[in-house]
C-alpha positions as protocol buffer text, in pm:
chain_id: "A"
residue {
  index: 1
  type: UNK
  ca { x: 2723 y: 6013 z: 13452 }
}
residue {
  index: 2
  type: UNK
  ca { x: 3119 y: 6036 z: 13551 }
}
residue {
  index: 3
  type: UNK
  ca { x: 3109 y: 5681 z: 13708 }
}
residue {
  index: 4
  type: UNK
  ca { x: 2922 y: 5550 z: 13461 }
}
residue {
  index: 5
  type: UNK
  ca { x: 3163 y: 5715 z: 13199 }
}
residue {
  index: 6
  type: UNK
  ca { x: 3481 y: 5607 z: 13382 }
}
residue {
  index: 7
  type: UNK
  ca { x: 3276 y: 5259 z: 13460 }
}
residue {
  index: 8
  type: UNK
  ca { x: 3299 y: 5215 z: 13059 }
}
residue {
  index: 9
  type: UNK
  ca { x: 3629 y: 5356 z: 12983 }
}
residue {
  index: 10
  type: UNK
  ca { x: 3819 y: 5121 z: 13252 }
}
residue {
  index: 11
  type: UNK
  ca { x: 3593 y: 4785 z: 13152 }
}
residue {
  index: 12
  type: UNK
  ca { x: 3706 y: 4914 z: 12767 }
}
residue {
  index: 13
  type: UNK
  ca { x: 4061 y: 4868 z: 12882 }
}
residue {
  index: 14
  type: UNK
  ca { x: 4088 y: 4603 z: 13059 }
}
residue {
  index: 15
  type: UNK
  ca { x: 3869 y: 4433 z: 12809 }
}
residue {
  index: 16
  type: UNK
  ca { x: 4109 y: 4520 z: 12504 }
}
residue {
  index: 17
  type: UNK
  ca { x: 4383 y: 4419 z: 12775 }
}
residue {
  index: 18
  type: UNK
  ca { x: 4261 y: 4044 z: 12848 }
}
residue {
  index: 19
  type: UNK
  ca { x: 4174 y: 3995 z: 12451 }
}
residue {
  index: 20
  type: UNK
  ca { x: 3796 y: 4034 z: 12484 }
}
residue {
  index: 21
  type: UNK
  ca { x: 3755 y: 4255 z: 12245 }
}
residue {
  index: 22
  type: UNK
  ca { x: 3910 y: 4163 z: 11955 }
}
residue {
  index: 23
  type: UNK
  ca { x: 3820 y: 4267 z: 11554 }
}
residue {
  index: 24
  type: UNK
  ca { x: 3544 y: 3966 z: 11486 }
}
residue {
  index: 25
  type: UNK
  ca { x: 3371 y: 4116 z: 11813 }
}
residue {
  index: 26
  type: UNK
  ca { x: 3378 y: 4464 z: 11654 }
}
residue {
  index: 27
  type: UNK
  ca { x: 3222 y: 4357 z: 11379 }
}
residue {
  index: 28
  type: UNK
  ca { x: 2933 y: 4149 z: 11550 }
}
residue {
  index: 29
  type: UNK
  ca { x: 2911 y: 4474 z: 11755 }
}
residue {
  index: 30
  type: UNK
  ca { x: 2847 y: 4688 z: 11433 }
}
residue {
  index: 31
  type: UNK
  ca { x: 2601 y: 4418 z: 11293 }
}
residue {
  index: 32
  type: UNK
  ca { x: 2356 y: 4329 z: 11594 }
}
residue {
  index: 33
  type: UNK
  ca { x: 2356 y: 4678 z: 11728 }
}
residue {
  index: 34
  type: UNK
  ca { x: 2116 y: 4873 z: 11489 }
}
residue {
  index: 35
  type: UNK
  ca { x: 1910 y: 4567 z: 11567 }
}
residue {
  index: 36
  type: UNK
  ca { x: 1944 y: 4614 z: 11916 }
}
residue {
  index: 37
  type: UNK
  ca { x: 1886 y: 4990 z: 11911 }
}
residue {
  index: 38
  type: UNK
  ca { x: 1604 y: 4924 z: 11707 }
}
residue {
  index: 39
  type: UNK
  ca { x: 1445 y: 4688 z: 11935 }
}
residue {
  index: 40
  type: UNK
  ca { x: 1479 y: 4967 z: 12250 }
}
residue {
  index: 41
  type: UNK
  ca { x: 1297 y: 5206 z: 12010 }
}
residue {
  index: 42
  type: UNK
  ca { x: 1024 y: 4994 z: 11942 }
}
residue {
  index: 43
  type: UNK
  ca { x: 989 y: 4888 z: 12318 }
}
residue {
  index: 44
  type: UNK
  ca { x: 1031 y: 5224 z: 12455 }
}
residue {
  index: 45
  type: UNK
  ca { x: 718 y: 5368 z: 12228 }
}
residue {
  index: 46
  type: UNK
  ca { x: 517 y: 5100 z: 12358 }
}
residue {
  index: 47
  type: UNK
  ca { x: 598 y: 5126 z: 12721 }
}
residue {
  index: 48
  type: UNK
  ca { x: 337 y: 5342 z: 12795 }
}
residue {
  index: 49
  type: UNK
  ca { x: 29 y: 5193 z: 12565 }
}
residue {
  index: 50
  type: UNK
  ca { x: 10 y: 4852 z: 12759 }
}
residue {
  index: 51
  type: UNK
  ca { x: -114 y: 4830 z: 13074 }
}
residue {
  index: 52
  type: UNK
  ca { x: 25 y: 4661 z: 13346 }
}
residue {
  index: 53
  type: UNK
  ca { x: -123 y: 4329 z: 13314 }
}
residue {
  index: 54
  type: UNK
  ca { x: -25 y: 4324 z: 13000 }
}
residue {
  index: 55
  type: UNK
  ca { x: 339 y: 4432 z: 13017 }
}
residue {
  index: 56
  type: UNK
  ca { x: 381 y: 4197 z: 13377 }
}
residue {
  index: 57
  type: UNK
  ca { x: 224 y: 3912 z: 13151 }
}
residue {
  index: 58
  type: UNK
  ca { x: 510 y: 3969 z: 12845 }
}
residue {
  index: 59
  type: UNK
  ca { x: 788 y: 3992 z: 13125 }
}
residue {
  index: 60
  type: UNK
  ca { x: 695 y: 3681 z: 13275 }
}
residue {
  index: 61
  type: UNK
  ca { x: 693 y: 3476 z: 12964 }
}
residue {
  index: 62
  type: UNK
  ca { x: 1037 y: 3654 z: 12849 }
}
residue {
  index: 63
  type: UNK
  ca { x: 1204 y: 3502 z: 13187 }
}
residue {
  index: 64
  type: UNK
  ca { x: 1041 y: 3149 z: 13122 }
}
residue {
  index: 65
  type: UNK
  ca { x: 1196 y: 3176 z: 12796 }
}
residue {
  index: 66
  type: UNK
  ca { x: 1494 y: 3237 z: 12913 }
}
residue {
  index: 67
  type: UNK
  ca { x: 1486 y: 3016 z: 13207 }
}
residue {
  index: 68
  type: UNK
  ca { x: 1405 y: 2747 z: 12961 }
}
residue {
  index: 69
  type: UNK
  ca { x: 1682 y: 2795 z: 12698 }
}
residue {
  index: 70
  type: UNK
  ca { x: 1920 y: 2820 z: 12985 }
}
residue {
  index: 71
  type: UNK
  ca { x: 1896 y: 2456 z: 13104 }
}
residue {
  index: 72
  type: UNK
  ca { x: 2178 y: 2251 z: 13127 }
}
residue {
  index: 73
  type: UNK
  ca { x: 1952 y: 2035 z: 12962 }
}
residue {
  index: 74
  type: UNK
  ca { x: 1907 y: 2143 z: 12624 }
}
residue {
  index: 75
  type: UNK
  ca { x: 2288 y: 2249 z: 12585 }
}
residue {
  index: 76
  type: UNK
  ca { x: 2334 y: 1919 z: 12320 }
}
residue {
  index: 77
  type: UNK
  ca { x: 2014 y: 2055 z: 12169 }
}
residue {
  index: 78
  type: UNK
  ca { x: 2052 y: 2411 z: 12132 }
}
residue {
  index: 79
  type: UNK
  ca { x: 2429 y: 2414 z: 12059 }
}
């Protein structure tokens, strides 16, 4: 817990010292994370109802997906 705490505190810093975190990034921060922490719920009270098959199946489609949105390729598409 203290070098995860410490881990967070010093990444805070040097974040706000390089100009990562600036006010616009608050913001998005205060918008998509309800969303996010909603989403951990909602995974998290499933975890244990599917079985294995099931929950290897979902992972292996969720890195295709992102394999395939991460192509160079589709950058002129997707952006």
């Amino acid at each position: 817990m203290l070098f995860f705490g410490a881990s967070d505190f010093f990444s805070a810093v040097s974040y706000t010292a390089t100009g990562l975190i600036t006010l616009d990034a608050i913001k998005l921060a205060f918008v998509v994370g309800p969303v996010y922490a909603c989403g951990v719920w909602f995974g998290a009270s499933l975890f244990g109802k599917a079985s294995e098959t099931v929950f290897r199946a979902i992972c292996y489609a969720l890195i295709a997906a992102a394999v395939i949105f991460g192509l160079p390729v589709l950058d002129g598409v997707l952006r």
